[in-house]
C-alpha positions in Angstrom: 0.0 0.0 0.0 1.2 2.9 -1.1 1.5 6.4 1.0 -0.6 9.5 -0.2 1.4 12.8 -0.4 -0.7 15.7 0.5 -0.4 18.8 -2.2 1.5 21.6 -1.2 -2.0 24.1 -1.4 -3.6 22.0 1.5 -0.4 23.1 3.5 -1.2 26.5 3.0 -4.9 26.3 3.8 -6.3 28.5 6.7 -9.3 27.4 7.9 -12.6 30.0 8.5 -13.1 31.7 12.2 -15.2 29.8 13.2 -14.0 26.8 12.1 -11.1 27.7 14.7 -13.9 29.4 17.3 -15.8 26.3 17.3 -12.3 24.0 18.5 -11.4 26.6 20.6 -14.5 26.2 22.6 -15.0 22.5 22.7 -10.9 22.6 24.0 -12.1 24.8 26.6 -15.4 23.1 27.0 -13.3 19.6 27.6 -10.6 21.4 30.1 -13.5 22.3 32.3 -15.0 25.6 30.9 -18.7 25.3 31.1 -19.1 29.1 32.3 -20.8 31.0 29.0 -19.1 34.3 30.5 -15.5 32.5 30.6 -16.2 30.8 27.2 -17.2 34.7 25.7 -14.3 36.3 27.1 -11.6 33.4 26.1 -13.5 34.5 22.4 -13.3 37.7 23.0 -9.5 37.6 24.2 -8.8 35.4 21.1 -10.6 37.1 18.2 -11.4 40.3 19.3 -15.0 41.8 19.8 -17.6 41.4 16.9 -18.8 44.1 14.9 -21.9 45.1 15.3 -24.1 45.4 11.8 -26.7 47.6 11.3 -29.2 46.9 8.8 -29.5 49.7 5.9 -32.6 51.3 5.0 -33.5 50.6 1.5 -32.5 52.8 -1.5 -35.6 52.3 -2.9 -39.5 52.9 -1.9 -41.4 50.4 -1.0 -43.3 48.4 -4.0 -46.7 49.9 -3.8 -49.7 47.6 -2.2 -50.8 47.1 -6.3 -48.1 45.5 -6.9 -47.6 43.3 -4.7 -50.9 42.0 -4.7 -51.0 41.7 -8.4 -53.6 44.0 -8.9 -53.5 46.5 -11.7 -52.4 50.2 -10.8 -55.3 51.7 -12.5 -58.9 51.7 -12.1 -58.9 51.9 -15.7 -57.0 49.1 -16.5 -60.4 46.6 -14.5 -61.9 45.3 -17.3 -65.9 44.5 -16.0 
């Protein structure tokens, strides 16, 4: 049986936050840490604080009630 060579990319690959978050607390979480204010501040201490987002208003009105209902704009356009 032969050995598999990894490539050289997969040497180079950093994994995502919270890839490395989510070890980070099951390490503390099997040392003993079951606090969730210890666990936050060992986050906190390890990848800073997170960034609050605020939503942004939208940069265009509202579709009108007509239109979202389906309903023609006009009067004139209600064929009886």
């Amino acid at each position: 049986m032969t050995s598999q060579r990894l490539p050289a990319s997969t040497l180079l690959f950093h994994p995502p936050p919270f890839i490395l978050a989510a070890l980070l607390l099951i390490q503390l979480f099997q040392a003993g840490t079951t606090s969730p204010a210890e666990l936050a501040s060992e986050l906190d201490r390890h990848f800073g604080k997170a960034k609050r987002v605020v939503a942004m208003p939208p940069t265009v009105a509202p579709f009108h009630r007509f239109a979202i209902q389906g309903l023609p704009s006009s009067r004139s356009a209600i064929v009886h």
